[in-house]
Each structure stands twice: as structure tokens, then as C-alpha cells.
LOZA-61059 format. One record per residue (C-alpha): residue in one letter; y, x, z. Coordinates in Angstrom, 3 decimals, padded with zeros to 6 digits. Each point is the difference from the previous one (the first is absolute). Layout:
# residues N
residuo | y | x | z
A | Y | X | Z
...
//
This chain:
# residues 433
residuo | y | x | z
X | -023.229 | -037.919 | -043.182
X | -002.956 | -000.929 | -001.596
X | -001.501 | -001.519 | -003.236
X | 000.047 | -003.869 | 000.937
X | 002.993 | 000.238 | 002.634
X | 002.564 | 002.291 | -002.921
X | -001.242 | -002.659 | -002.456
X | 000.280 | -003.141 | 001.810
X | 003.711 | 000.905 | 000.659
X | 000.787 | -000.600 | -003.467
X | -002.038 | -002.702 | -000.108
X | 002.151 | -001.517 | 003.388
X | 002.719 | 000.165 | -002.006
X | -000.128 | -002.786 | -002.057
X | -000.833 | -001.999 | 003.117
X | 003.173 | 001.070 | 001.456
X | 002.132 | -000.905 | -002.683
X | -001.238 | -003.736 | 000.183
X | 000.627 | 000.462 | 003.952
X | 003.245 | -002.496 | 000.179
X | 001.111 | 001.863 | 003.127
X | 000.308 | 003.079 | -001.509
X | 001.302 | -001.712 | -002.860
X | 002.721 | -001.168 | 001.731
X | 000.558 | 002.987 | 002.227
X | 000.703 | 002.449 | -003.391
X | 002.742 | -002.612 | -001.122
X | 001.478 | -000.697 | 003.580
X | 003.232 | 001.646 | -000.722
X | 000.869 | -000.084 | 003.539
X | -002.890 | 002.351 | 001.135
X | 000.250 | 002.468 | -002.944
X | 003.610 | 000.203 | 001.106
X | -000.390 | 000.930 | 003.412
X | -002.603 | 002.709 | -001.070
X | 002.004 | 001.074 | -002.269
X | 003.270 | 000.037 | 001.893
X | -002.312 | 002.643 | 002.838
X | -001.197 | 001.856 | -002.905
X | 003.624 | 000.826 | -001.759
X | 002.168 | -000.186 | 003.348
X | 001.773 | -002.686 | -001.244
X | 000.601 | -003.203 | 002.222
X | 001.639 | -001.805 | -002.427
X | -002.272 | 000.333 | -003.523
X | -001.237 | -003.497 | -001.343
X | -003.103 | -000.743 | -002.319
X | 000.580 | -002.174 | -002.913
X | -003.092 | 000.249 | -001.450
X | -003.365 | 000.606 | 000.307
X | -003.146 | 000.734 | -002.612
X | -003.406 | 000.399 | 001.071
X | -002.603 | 001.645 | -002.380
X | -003.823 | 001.129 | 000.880
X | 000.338 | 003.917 | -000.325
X | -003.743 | 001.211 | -000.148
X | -002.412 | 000.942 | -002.738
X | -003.751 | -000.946 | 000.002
X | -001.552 | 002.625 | 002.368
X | 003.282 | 001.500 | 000.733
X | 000.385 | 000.021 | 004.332
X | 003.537 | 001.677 | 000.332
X | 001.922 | -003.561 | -000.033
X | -003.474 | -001.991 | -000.296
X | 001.110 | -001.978 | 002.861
X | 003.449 | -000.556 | -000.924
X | 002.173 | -001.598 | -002.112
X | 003.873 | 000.966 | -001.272
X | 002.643 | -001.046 | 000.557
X | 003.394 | 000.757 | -001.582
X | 003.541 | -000.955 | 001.714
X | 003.545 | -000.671 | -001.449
X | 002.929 | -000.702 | 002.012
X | 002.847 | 001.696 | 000.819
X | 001.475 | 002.289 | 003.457
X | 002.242 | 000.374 | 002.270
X | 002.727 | 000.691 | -002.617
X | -000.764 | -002.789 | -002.345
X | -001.802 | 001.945 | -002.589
X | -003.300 | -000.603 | -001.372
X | -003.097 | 001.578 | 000.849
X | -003.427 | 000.103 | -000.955
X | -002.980 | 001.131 | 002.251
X | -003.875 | -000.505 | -000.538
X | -002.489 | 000.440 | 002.890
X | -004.140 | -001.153 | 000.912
X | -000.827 | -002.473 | 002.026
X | -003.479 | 000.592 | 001.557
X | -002.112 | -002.883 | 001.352
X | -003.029 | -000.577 | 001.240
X | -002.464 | -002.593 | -002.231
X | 000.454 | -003.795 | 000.996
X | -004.087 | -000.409 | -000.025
X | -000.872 | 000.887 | 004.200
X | -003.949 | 000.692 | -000.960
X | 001.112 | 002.662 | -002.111
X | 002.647 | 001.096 | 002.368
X | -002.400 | 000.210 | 002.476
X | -003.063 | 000.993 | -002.454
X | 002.363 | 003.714 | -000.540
X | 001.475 | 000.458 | 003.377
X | 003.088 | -000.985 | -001.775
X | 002.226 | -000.755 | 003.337
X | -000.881 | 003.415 | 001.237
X | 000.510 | 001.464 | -003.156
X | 003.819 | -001.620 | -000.245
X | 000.502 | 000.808 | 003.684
X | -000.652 | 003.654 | -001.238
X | 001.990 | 000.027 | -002.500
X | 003.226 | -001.858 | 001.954
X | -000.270 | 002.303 | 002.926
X | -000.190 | 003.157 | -002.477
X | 003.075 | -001.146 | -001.813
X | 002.404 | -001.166 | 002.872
X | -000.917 | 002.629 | 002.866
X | -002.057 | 002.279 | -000.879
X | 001.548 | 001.573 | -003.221
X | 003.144 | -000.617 | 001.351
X | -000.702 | 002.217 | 002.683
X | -001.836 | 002.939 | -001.705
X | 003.529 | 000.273 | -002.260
X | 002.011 | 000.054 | 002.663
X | -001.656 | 002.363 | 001.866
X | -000.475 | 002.665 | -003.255
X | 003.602 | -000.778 | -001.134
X | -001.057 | -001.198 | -003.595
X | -001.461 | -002.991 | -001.505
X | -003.794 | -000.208 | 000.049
X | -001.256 | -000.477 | -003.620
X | -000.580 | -003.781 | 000.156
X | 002.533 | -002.900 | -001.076
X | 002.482 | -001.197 | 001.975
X | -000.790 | -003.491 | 002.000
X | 002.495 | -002.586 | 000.319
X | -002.005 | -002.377 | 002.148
X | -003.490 | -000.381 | 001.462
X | -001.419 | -002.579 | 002.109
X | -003.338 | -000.905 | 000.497
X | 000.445 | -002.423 | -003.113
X | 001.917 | 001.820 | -002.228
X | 000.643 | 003.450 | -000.856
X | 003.320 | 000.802 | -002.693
X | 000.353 | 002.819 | -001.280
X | 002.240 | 002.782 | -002.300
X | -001.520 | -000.681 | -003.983
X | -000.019 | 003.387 | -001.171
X | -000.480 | -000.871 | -003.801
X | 003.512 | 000.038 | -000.664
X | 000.457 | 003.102 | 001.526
X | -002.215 | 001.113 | -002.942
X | -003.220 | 000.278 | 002.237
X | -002.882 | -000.869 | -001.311
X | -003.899 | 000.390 | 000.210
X | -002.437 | 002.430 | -001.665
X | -003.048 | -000.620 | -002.123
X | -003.036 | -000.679 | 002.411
X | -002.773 | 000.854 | -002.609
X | 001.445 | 002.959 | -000.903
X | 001.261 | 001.488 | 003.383
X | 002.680 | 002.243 | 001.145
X | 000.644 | 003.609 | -001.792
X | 000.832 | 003.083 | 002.346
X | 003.950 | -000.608 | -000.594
X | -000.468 | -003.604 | 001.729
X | -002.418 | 001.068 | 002.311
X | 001.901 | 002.839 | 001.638
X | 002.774 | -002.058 | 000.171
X | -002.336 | -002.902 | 002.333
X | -001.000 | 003.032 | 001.897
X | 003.078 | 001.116 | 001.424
X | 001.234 | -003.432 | 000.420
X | -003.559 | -000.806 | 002.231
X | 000.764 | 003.325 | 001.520
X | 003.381 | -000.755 | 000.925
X | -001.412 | -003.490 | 001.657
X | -002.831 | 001.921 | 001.993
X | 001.898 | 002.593 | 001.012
X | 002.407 | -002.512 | 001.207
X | -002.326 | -001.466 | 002.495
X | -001.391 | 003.827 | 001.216
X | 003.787 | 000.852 | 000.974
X | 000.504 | -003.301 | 001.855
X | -003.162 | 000.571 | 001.593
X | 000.773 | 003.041 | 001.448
X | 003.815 | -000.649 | 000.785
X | -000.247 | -003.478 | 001.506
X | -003.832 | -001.190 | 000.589
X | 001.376 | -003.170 | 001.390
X | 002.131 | -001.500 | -002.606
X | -002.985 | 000.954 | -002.620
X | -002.500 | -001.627 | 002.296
X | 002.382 | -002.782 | -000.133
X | -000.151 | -000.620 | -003.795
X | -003.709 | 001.182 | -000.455
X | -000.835 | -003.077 | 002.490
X | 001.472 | -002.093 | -002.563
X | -003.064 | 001.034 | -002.822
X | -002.999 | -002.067 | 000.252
X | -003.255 | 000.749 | -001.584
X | -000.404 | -002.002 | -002.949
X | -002.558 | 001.514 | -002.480
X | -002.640 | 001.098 | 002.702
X | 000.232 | -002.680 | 003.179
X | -002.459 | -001.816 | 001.077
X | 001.244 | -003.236 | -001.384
X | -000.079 | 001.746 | -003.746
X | -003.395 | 000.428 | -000.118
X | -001.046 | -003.303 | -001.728
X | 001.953 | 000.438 | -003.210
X | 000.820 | 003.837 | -000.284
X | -003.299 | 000.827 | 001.776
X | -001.663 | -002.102 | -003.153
X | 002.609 | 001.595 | -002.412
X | -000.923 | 003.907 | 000.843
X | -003.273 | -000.597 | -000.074
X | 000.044 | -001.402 | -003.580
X | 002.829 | 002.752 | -001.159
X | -002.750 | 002.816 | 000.951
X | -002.795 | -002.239 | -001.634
X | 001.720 | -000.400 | -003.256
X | 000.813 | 003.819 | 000.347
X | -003.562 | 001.319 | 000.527
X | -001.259 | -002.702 | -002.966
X | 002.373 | 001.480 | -002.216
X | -000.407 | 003.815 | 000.852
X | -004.148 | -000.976 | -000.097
X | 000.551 | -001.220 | -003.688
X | 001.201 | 003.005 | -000.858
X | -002.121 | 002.127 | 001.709
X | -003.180 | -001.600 | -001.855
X | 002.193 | 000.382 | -003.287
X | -002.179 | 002.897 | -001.163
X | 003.484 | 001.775 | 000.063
X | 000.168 | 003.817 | 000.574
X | 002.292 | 000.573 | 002.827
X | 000.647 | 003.537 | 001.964
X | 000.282 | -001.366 | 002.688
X | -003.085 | -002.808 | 000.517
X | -002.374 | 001.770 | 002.522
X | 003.467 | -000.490 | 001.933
X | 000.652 | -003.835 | -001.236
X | -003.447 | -000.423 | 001.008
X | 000.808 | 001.032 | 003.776
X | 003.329 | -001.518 | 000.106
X | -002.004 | -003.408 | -000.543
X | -002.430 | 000.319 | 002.319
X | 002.470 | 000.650 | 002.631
X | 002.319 | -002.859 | -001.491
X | -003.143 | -002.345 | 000.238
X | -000.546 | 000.778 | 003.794
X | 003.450 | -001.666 | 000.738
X | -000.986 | -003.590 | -001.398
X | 000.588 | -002.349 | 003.272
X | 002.148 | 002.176 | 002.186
X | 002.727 | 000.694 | -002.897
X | 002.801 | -001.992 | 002.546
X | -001.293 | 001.281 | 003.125
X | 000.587 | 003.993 | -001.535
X | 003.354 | -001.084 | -001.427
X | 000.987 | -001.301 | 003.849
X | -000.924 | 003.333 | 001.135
X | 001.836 | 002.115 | -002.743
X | 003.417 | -002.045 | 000.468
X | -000.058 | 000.761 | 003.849
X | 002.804 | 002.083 | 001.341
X | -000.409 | 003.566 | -000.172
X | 002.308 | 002.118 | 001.601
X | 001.821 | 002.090 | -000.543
X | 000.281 | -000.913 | -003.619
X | 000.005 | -003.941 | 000.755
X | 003.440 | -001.489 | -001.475
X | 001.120 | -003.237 | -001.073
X | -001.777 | -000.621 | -003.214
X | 001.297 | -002.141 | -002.836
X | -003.797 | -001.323 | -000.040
X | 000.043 | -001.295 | -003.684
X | 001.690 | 002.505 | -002.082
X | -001.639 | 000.088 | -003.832
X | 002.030 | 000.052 | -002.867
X | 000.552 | -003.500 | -000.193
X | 002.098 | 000.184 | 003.704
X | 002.485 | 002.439 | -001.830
X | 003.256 | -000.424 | -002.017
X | 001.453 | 002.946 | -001.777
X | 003.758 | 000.465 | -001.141
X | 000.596 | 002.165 | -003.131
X | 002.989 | 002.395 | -001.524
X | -001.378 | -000.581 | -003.601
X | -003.126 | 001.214 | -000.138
X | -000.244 | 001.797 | 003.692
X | -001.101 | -001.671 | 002.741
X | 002.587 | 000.359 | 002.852
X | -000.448 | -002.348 | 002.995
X | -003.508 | -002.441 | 001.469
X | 000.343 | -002.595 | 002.088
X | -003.431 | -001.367 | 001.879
X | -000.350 | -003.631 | 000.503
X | -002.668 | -003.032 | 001.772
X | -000.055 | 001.662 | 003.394
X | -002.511 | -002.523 | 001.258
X | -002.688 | 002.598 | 000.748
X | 001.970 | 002.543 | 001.979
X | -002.247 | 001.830 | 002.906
X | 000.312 | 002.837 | 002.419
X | -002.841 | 002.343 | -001.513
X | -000.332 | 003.298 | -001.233
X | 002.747 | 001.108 | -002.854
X | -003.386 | 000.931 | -002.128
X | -000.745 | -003.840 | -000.318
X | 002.590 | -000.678 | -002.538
X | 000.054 | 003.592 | -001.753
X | -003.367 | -000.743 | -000.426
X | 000.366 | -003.819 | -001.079
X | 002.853 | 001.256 | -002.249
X | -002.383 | 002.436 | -001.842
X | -002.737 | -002.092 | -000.391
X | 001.690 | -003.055 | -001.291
X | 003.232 | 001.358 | -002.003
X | 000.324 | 003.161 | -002.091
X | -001.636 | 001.019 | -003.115
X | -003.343 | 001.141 | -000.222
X | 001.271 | 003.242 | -001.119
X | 002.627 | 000.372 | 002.713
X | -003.040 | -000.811 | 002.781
X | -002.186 | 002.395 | -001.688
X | 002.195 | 003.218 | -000.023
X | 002.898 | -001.012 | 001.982
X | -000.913 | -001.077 | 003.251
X | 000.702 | 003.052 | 001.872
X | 003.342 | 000.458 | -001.839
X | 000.829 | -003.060 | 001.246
X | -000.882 | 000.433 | 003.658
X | 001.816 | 003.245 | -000.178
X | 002.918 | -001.997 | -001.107
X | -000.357 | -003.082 | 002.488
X | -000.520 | 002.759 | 002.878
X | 003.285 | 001.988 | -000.958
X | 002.039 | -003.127 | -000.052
X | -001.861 | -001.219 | 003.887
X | 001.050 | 003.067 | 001.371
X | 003.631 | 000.469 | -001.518
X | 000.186 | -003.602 | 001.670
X | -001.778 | 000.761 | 003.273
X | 002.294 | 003.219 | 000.657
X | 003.081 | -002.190 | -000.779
X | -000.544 | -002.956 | 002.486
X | -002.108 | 001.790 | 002.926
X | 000.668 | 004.005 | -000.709
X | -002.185 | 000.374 | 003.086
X | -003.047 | -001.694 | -001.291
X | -003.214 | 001.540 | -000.289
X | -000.069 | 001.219 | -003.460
X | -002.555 | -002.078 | -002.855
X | -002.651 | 002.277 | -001.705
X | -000.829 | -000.720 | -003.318
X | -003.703 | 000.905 | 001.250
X | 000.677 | -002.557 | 002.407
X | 000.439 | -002.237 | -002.640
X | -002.949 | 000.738 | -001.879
X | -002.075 | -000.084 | 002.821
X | 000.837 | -003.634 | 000.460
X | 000.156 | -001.104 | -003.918
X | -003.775 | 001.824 | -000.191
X | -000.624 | -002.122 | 003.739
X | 000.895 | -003.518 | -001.396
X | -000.761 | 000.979 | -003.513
X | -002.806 | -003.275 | -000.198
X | 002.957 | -002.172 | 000.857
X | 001.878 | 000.902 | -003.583
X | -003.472 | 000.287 | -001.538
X | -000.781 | -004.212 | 001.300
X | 003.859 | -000.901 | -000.530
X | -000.121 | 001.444 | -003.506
X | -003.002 | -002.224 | -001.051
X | 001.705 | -002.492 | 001.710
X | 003.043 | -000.106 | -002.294
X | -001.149 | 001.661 | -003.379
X | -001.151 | -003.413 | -000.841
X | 003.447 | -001.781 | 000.019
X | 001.745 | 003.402 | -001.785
X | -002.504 | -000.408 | -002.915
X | -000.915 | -003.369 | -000.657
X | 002.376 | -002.416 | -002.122
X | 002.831 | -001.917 | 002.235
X | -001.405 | -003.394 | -001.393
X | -003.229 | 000.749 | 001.100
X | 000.763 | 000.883 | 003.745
X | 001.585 | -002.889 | 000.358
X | -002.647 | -002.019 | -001.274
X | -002.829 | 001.405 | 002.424
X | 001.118 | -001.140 | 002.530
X | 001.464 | -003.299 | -000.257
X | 000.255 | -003.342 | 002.011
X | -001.934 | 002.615 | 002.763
X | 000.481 | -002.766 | 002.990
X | -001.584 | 002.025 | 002.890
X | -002.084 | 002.794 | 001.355
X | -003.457 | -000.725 | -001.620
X | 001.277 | -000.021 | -003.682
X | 001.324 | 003.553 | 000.152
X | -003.524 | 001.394 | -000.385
X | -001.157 | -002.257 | -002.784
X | 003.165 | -000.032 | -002.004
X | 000.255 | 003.663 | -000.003
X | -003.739 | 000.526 | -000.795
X | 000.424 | -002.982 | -002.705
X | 002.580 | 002.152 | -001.479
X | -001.480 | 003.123 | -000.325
X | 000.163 | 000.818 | -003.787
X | 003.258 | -000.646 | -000.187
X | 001.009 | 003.409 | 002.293
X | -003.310 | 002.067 | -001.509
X | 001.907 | 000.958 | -003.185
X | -000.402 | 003.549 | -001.628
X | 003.097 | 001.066 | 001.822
X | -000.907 | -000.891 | 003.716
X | -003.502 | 001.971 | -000.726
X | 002.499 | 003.244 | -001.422
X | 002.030 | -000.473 | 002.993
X | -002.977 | -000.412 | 002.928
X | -001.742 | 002.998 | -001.636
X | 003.215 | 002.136 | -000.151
X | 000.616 | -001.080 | 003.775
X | -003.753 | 000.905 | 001.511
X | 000.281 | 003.290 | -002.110
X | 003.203 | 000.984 | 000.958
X | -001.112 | -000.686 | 003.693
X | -003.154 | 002.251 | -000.162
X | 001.641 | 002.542 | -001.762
X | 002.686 | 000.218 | 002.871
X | -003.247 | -000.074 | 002.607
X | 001.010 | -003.097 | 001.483
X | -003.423 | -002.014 | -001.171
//
């Protein structure tokens, strides 16, 4: 979500371990039992055990909030079984809770999981690309571990190649074009579940911490793409740089207000959005050495805005420089095939998606990737131990400034400038800046 709210949720999860409620909660074999007895339709399975482990690494935010927790017992017909799932929790400390909109956040999250994904599959007639959820509350949220299924996560510094890629394409396609049929074949049930999405990134109530923590992401970007602009450096392209950062500069103290007004619905291309989805929010399943299934996960930042939002957070943030640089079109070529295959499934009468439709909207909200990008190249290329350390014992609103600006050097490394650079060129070479 952002640099000090995706770190501190690793950093909450040491707190949460020591939390003697949860404690006791992952090795109540009563509870596990009855969520497990919903989960494999069997009234009668019994826990025996119970072993709770953290399951993060250092600036990892898949599970950064979680810990595991694997079950033995046995079923119905006395044999013995084994089953692992995450339990999700919200930090024990309420000034940080309420420091990062963390109620909201879980509330998010819980109503995505039991209602509104729920829905979305039932109404397309296939699962949704997201883990199954065996309970959520407004305290806890349990859900499927897909590591033994042999999912697993990709390398954040070096991002997604085009085989990975196309493959999170199609399965965001599938989940936009999912909401566009429901839209158009029953309006109220969607309006239903879109009611359920609150704002978290851009309300009102936000603007203290992630107001504080845009601002510094485009700061640390135009410091970095100024150093290397003054490098004495020959570059093609720097009567262009040169523009890009003047416009850049004219955004300093309004960089949350424009992101409110790029994540507003815009219809007809508004959908629900994942909201968070970077490389990190992804689990891939392999044959070998092919990739053949991605799940998306931490669904606290789902909106109703335009389907460009996340193709272009997902760009930004997530695939290789290379892939960005000469693959971006393949890959909305790709994502638009798979929207409309879906669209003329589910709602045959539809209005039919454009891909210039498409592009008009990705060039239209292309500052929101631009910001978002800066906003989470420093956590894909710093060191794990060193995100976690910037932000530490961070007890309210005032110390997200200063610890983040005390900080600094450790996210300016040689490969944030590479990436920033990359990023603003990319963007003027595509017109968007």
C-alpha cells in the first residue's frame, strides 16, 4: 500500500505473535476445528494439534500480517489429516491501528473475502483468482495457505518476465471483466457488493500518514532522478528528463489530492479493483519450470475505480524493466483479449471494450502509476532488513514524516535511481509525462 504501511506489517508481526489472545486462539483446537469442519464439509473432523510459526520475510507483505498455522487430526472416518492455513490479525498496539486506518483496512479485507468474492464466483461460475477463506470476522481473517499447493512468490527486485506477466493479465482480466458482466446483467446485486468497498488509500482520514508518505516517495524520486541528471552523463533523452522534472516538481503539495482524483470512478471502464496488486500480492504455481496458475492476495485496498488503476499500478510496480519497456502494449493486447472473451461469456449483450478505450484511460490516469511506482520502487529495491528498520517503534502520525526522511539513504541505492530513471523515461517515451 505504501512504503511505511507494507513495511510496518512485517514489523506488526512480531507484535502479534507476543499477542496472548492470538496466541491462544491459533492453539484453541476447538475453533480451528469448527473452521475446519466448514472448510472440508466434515461435521465430525477433530484437531489434535496445533503449531503456530511467523510466515513472513523482512519486507515481504504477502503474509506480513500473518502467521501459520499447521493442523493434524483426523476426519470423519478416523484417518489422519493434515491441513495448514493463515491466520490474519490486526496489530495489538491501537495507535498504530489507528495511525494506518488499520480497522478500515481489515473491514476491507473481511468484507472482500466473505461476500464480495464469494459473490463475483458465483455469479461467473469459476473461482476468482484469490485463496479460499475459511473465516473472517472483524478480528480475524483464516485463510487457504497456498505454499503447499506449491505456490509461491516471485523475486521483487528483479520483477516479473512476459511468461508471468501475461499470465497476471488474464487472471486481472478475468476479475475485471467479471465485474463489467455483473454490471450490466444485474446492476443491483453489483451495487450491492461495490457498497461493501471503502476508500482506504485516498479518504479523507488517510491524509495524515499516506498524504506525508506520497509526498516523500515523489521527493526521494525527483532527488534521485536530479542526481543523475547533474551526473555529467550523456543521455538521449535529457532535454526530455529535463521537462519530465519540471512538471514532476509542480506536483509537490497536491501529490494526494491528484491521486483522490485519479482513483475516482470512471465509467464505463470503472470495475472493482484489487487496489494493491505489485508483485509482492501474487503467488505463482509451477509445472517444472512453467508457470501455470496466480493467485492474488491482501485485498485490503479493494475500490470501485477505473480497471486502468491497477493495469497501471501493476506495470509500474512489478515486471521487468525490459518487459515495461517493449512489452507494454503486448500486454494490454493480451489483458484486453482475455476482458472481452470474459465480458461476451457472462453478459453477451454488453457493450463491447475497445482496446483504444483502454488506452485512453491507462494514458488518462497514467500520473497515478507514474506516483504509485515511486511509491513502491523503494521497498522492491532496498534490502528487507533495512525496510524494516526505517520505520520502527513509529507510535503515531507525526513520526511517519521524520522516520521516513531519517531513512532516506537507505532506499537511494544505485538500483532505486536505475529503476526511477527507467520509470520517468519509459513514461515520456509513451507521452504520458
Amino acid at each position: 500500500l505504501s512504503i511505511n504501511i507494507a513495511v510496518l506489517k512485517f514489523r506488526f508481526s512480531a507484535d502479534m505473535l507476543q499477542d496472548p489472545i492470538l496466541v491462544g486462539l491459533e492453539n484453541d483446537h476447538h475453533f480451528l476445528a469448527c473452521v475446519l469442519r466448514a472448510a472440508e464439509g466434515d461435521g465430525e473432523l477433530e484437531v489434535t494439534s496445533a503449531k503456530a510459526t511467523p510466515c513472513c520475510a523482512a519486507g515481504d507483505n504477502y503474509m506480513s500480517s500473518m502467521t501459520r498455522v499447521r493442523v493434524s487430526g483426523h476426519n470423519r472416518a478416523g484417518r489422519s489429516f493434515e491441513r495448514s492455513v493463515l491466520m490474519k490479525r490486526q496489530p495489538a498496539n491501537v495507535i498504530r491501528r489507528q495511525a494506518f486506518r488499520c480497522d478500515p483496512a481489515f473491514r476491507n479485507e473481511t468484507h472482500s473475502y466473505e461476500t464480495i468474492v464469494p459473490i463475483m464466483s458465483e455469479f461467473a461460475g469459476w473461482a476468482m483468482p484469490f485463496p479460499d477463506c475459511h473465516h473472517a470476522s472483524s478480528q480475524l481473517i483464516v485463510l487457504q495457505d497456498l505454499q503447499p499447493l506449491g505456490f509461491k512468490m516471485a523475486d521483487r527486485k528483479k520483477g516479473l518476465d512476459m511468461e508471468h506477466s501475461e499470465l497476471a493479465m488474464k487472471a486481472l482480466a478475468r476479475f475485471h471483466g467479471t465485474s463489467l458482466a455483473m454490471k450490466h446483467v444485474d446492476r443491483v446485486k453489483f451495487e450491492g457488493i461495490r457498497s461493501l468497498t471503502t476508500e482506504l488509500a485516498f479518504a479523507p482520514d488517510s491524509e495524515p500518514v499516506f498524504g506525508a508518505s506520497v509526498e516523500n516517495a515523489l521527493r526521494m524520486a525527483l532527488t534521485a532522478l536530479e542526481d543523475e541528471s547533474s551526473a555529467g552523463e550523456s543521455w538521449s533523452t535529457s532535454w526530455e528528463l529535463g521537462e519530465a522534472l519540471h512538471n514532476l516538481r509542480t506536483l509537490k503539495g497536491s501529490v494526494f489530492r491528484r491521486l483522490q482524483a485519479l482513483t475516482r470512478p470512471s465509467e464505463p471502464l470503472s470495475v472493482l479493483c484489487h487496489g494493491d496488486l505489485w508483485l509482492n500480492n501474487m503467488l505463482f504455481r509451477y509445472n517444472g519450470d512453467a508457470v501455470e496458475e496466480v493467485k492474488f492476495v491482501d485485498l485490503q485496498v479493494m475500490r470501485y475505480s477505473s480497471l486502468a488503476t491497477d493495469l497501471l499500478y501493476f506495470l509500474s510496480t512489478s515486471v521487468e524493466p525490459s518487459v515495461l519497456r517493449f512489452h507494454q502494449e503486448d500486454l494490454v493486447s493480451i489483458y484486453h483479449e482475455a476482458l472481452v472473451e470474459t465480458v461476451s461469456k457472462l453478459a453477451p449483450d454488453a457493450p463491447k471494450i475497445t482496446i483504444e478505450q483502454i488506452n485512453d484511460q491507462i494514458e488518462e490516469l497514467a500520473l497515478f502509476g507514474l506516483l504509485m511506482g515511486f511509491l513502491l520502487l523503494p521497498a522492491i529495491t532496498v534490502e528487507g532488513s533495512a525496510i524494516a528498520a526505517s520505520l520502527e517503534n513509529i507510535q503515531e502520525d507525526s513520526d511517519v514524516t521524520s522516520k521516513l526522511e531519517q531513512h532516506d539513504e537507505h532506499f537511494l541505492t544505485d538500483r532505486y535511481q536505475e529503476r526511477v530513471r527507467g520509470l520517468v523515461l519509459h513514461f515520456v517515451n509513451m507521452g504520458y509525462i
